[in-house]
KEFIGU-975628 format. One record per residue (C-alpha): residue number from 1; x, y, z; residue in three letters. Coordinates in Angstrom, 2 decimals, decimal comma. Layout:
! KEFIGU-975628
<i->NUM px->X py->Y pz->Z aa->ALA> .
...
//
This chain:
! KEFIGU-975628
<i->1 px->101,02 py->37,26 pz->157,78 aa->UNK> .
<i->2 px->99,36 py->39,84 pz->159,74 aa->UNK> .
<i->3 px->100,10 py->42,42 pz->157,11 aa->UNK> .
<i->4 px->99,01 py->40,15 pz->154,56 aa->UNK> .
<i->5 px->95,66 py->39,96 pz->156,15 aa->UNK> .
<i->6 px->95,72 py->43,40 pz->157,68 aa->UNK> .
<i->7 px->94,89 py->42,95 pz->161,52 aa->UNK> .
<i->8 px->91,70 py->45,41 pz->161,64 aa->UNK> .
<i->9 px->89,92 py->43,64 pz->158,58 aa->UNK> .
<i->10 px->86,78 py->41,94 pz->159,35 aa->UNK> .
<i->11 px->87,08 py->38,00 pz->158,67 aa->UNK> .
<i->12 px->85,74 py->38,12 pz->155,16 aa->UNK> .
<i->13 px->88,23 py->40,87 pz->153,95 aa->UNK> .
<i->14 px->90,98 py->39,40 pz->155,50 aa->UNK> .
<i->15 px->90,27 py->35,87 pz->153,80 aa->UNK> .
<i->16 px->89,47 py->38,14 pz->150,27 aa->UNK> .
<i->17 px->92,99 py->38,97 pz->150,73 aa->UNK> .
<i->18 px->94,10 py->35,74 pz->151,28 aa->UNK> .
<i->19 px->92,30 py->34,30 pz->148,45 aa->UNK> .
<i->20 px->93,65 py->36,87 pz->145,98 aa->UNK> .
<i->21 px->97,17 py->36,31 pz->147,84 aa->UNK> .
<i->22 px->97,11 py->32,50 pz->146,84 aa->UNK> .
<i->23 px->96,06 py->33,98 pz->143,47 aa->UNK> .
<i->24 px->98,94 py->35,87 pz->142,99 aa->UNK> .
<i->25 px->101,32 py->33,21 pz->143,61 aa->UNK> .
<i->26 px->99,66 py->30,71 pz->140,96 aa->UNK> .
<i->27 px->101,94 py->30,49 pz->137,95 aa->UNK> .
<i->28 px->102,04 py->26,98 pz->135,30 aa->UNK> .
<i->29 px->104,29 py->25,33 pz->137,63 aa->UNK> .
<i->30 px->101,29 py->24,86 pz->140,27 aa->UNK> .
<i->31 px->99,67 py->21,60 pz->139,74 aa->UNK> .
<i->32 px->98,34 py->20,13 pz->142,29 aa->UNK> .
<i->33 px->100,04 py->16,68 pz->141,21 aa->UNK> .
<i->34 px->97,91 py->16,51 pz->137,95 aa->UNK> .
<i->35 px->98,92 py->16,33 pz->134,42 aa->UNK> .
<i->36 px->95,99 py->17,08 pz->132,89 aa->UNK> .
<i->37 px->93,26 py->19,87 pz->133,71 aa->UNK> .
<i->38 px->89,47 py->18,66 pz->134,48 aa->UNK> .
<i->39 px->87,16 py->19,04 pz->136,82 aa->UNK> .
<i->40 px->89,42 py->17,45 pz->139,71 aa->UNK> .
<i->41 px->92,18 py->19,97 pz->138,40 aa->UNK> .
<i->42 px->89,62 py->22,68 pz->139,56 aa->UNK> .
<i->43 px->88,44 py->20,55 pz->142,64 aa->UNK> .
<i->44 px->92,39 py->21,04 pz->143,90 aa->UNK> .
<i->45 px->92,42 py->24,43 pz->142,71 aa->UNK> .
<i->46 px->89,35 py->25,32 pz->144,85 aa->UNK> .
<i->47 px->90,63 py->23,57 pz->148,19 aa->UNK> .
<i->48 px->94,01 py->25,67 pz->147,38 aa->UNK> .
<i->49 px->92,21 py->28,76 pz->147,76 aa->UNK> .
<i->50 px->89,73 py->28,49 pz->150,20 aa->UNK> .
<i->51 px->91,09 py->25,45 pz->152,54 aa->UNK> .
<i->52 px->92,67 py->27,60 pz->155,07 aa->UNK> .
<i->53 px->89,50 py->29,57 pz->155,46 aa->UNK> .
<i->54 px->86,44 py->26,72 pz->154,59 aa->UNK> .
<i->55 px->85,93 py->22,95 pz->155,55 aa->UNK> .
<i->56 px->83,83 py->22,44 pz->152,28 aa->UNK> .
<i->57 px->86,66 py->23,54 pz->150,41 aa->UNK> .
<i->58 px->87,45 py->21,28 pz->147,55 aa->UNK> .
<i->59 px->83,78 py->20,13 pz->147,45 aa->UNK> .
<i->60 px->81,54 py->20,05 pz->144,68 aa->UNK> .
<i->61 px->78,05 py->20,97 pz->145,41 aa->UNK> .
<i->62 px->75,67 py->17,77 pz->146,24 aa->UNK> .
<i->63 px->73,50 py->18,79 pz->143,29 aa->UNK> .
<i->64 px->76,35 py->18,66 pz->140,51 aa->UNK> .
<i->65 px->75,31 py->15,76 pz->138,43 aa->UNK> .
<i->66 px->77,54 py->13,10 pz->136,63 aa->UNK> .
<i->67 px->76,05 py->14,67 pz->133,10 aa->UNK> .
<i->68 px->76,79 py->18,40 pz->134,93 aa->UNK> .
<i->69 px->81,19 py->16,67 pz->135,34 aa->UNK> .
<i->70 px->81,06 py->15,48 pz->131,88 aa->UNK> .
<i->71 px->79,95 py->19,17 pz->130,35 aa->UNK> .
<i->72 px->82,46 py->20,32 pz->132,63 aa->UNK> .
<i->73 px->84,65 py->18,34 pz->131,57 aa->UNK> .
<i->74 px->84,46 py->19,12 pz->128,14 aa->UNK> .
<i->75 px->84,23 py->22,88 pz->128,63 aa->UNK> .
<i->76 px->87,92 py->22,67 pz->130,54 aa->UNK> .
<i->77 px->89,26 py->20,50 pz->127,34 aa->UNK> .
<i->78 px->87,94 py->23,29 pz->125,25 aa->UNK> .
<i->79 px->89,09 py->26,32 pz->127,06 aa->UNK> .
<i->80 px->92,00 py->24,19 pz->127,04 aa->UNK> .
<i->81 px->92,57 py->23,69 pz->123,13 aa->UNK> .
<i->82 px->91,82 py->27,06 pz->122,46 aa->UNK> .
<i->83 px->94,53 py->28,17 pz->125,05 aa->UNK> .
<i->84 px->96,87 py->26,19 pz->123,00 aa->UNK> .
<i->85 px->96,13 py->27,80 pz->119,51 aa->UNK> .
<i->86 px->94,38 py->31,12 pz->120,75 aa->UNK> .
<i->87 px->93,94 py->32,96 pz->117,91 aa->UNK> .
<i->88 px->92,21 py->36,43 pz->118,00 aa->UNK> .
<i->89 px->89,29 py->35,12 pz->115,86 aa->UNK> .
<i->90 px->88,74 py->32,48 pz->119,00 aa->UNK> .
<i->91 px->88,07 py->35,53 pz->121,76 aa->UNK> .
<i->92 px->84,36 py->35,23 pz->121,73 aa->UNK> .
<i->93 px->84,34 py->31,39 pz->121,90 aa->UNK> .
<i->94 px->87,05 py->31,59 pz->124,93 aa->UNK> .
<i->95 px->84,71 py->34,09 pz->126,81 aa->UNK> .
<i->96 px->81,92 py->31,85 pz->126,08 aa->UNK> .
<i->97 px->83,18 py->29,12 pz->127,89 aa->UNK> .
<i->98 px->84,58 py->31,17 pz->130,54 aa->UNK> .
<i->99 px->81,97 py->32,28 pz->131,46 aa->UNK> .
<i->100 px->79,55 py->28,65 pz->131,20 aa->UNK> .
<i->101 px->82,80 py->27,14 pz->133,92 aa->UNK> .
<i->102 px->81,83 py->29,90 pz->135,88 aa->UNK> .
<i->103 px->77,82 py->29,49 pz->135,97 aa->UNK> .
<i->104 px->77,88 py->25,88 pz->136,60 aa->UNK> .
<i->105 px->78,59 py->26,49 pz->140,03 aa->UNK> .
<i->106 px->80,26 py->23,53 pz->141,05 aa->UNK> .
<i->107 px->81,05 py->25,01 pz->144,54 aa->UNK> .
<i->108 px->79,24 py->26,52 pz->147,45 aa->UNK> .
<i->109 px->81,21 py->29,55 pz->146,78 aa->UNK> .
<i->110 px->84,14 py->30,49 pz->145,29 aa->UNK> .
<i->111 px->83,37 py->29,56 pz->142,33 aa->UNK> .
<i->112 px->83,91 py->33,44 pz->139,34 aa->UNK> .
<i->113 px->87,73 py->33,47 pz->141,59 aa->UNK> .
<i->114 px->88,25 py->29,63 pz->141,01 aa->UNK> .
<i->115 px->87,68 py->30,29 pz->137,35 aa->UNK> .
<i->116 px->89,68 py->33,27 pz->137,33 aa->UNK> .
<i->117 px->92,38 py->31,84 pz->138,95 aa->UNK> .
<i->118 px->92,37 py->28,50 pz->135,90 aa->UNK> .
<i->119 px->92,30 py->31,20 pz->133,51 aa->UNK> .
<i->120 px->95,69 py->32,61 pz->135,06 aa->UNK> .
<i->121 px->97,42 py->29,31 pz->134,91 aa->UNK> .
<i->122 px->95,90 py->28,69 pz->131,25 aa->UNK> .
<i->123 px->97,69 py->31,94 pz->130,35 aa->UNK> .
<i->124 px->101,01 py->31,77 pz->132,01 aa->UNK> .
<i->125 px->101,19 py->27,92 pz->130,85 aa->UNK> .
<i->126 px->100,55 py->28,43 pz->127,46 aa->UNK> .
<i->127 px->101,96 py->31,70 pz->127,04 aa->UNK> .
<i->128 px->98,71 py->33,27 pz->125,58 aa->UNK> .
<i->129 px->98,71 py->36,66 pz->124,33 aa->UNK> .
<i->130 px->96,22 py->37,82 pz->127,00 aa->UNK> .
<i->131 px->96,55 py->40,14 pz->129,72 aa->UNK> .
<i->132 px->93,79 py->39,08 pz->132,98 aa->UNK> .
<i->133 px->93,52 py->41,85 pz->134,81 aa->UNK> .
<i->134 px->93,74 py->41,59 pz->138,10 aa->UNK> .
<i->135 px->91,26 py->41,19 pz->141,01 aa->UNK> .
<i->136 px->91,11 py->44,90 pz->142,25 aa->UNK> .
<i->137 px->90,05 py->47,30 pz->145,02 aa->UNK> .
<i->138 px->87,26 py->46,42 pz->147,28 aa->UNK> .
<i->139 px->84,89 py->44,93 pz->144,67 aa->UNK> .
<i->140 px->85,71 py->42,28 pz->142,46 aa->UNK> .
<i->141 px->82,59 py->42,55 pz->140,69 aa->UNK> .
<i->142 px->84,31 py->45,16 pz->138,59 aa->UNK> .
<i->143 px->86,57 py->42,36 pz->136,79 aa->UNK> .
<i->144 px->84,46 py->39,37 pz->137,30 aa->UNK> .
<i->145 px->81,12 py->40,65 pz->136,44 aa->UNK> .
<i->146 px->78,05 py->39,41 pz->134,38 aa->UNK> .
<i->147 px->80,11 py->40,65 pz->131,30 aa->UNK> .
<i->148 px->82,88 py->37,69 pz->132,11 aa->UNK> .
<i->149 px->86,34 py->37,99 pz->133,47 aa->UNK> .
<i->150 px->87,93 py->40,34 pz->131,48 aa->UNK> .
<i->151 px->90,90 py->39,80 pz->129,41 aa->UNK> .
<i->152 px->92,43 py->42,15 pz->126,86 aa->UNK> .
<i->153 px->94,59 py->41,01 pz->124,14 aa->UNK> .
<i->154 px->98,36 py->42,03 pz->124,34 aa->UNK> .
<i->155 px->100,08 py->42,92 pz->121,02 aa->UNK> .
<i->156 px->102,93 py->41,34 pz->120,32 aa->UNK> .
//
């Protein structure tokens, strides 16, 4: 595990890698005992990547509103029916709502790699013809920036 973290990393890198470890192992087969994806599908997802390293893991923010869980909500089940029928034509509307999950700020922190992390599993378990690229070097910011997570269409 040591080498995972990398013994002379300051805390925060060492729980970045861990983060983007757990990250790495996520595949459609990871789900947290749900059936469906919502807003406590992300709740688990959240406490599975930050629970070793934060005790407000897993918990959405005090000022997250009941009206804030039902947008939410409805965001996920769209992201969701577009995973199921992505067509190329739908890109813009996927990045839209991408990237309104990822503003809401449900969490403390955490909140662009949670997202990018749902977007993973939406891919793998729907076998979308997208490519995420992955979290990279030093400074996430390059993939998760105010542009969106980037995705790039694979041909098929």
């Amino acid at each position: 595990m040591d080498c995972l973290l990398g013994t002379g990393n300051s805390i925060e890198k060492r729980v970045e890698n861990l983060i983007k470890y757990k990250i790495d192992m996520l595949d459609e087969e990871v789900t947290f005992g749900k059936s469906t994806y919502d807003v406590e599908y992300l709740v688990k997802l959240h406490e599975f990547l930050y629970g070793d390293a934060y005790e407000w893991a897993g918990q959405i923010r005090k000022s997250v509103t009941e009206k804030d869980i039902e947008e939410i909500n409805a965001a996920i089940e769209t992201l969701v029916i577009l995973s199921q029928c992505f067509v190329s034509d739908l890109y813009g509307k996927y990045l839209d709502t991408i990237d309104y999950l990822k503003y809401m700020q449900m969490f403390k922190d955490g909140n662009k790699r949670t997202i990018y992390a749902f977007v993973k599993q939406l891919i793998c378990a729907y076998r979308m013809p997208l490519e995420l690229l992955p979290l990279c070097g030093c400074d996430d910011e390059v993939n998760l920036s105010e542009a969106g997570i980037i995705l790039k269409c694979r041909k098929k």
